[in-house]
C-alpha positions, 0 to 999 in steps of 0.5 A, a space after each residue: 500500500 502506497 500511502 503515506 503514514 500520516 494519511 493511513 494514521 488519519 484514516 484509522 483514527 476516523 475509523 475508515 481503515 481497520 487498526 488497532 492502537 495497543 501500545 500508543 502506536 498504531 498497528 496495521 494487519 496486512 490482511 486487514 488493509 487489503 479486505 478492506 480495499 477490496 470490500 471498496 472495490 465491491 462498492 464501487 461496482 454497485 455504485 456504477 463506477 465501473 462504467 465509463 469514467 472520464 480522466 479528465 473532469 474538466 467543465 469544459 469537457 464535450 463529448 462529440 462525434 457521430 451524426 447530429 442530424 438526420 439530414 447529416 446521417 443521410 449524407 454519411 449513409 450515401 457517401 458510405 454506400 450504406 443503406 438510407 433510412 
């Protein structure tokens, strides 16, 4: 696990990861940390994260391509030699 010590500390003491503090320092059980990472993996499938997700999240972000039009998929059809509708 690639996290830094401060931020898997701040996690365990909000309870977000599974720790313990037995002696004034934190204890972390491997086998704890990555069930608990994989129980995260679990919850996003069932959010839907695991559909499309875009890399960039900027406001400004469109997504184009294809026939915006009829008249225009029309066109693409004919010059395609593909059937029109």
């Amino acid at each position: 696990m690639q996290t830094h010590p401060v931020t898997l500390k701040r996690a365990a003491a909000a309870g977000d990861v599974p720790a313990s503090k037995p002696f004034g320092k934190w204890l972390f059980l491997r086998v704890d940390l990555r069930e608990c990472i994989r129980a995260q993996y679990q919850s996003r499938v069932l959010e839907g994260v695991h559909e499309k997700e875009k890399s960039c999240h900027s406001l400004l972000e469109v997504e184009s391509g294809g026939a915006s039009s009829e008249v225009a998929e029309k066109q693409y059809r004919k010059a395609l030699g593909l059937p029109t509708k």
